[in-house]
C-alpha positions in Angstrom: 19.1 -25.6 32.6 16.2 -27.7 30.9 14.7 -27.9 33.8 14.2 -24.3 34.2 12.9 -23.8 31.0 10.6 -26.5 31.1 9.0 -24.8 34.4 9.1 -21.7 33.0 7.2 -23.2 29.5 4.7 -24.9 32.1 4.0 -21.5 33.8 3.8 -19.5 31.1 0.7 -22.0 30.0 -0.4 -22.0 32.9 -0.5 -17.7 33.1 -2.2 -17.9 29.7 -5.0 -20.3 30.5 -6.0 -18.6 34.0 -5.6 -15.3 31.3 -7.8 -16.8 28.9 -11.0 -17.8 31.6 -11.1 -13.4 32.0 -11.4 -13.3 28.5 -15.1 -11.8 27.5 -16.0 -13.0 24.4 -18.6 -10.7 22.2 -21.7 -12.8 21.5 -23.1 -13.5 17.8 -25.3 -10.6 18.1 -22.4 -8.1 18.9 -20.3 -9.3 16.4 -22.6 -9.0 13.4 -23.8 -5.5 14.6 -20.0 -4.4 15.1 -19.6 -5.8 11.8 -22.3 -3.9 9.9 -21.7 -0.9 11.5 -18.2 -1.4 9.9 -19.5 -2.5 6.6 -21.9 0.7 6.6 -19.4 3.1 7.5 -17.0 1.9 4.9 -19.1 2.5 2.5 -20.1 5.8 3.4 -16.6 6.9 3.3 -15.7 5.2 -0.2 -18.6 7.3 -1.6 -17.8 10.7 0.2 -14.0 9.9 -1.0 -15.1 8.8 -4.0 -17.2 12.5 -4.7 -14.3 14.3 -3.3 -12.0 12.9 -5.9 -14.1 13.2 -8.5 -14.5 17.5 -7.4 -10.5 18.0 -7.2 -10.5 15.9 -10.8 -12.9 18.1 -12.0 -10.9 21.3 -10.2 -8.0 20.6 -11.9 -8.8 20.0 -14.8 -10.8 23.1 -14.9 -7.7 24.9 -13.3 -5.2 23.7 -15.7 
């Protein structure tokens, strides 16, 4: 029995390392441009949320 799951620990590894040599990793470069682009657009959508709030504040109050 421990034998069988020692085999099947030592293939498993060995699955995950052949695995992990297809792995493509993003350069420096990709990374911070992916990373601004998120930054940017995170931004942009707290300030557009931000004025859409303060319209349906201002709606409502104006409403009720």
């Amino acid at each position: 029995m421990f034998k069988r799951m020692i085999e099947s620990v030592k293939t498993f590894l060995t699955d995950v390392r052949t695995e992990l040599k297809k792995v493509s990793f993003p350069t420096r470069a990709e990374t911070i441009g992916s990373t601004t682009v998120v930054i940017v657009f995170c931004v942009l959508m707290s300030l557009y949320l931000s004025v859409i709030d303060s319209f349906l504040v201002w709606l409502v109050g104006k409403i009720l």
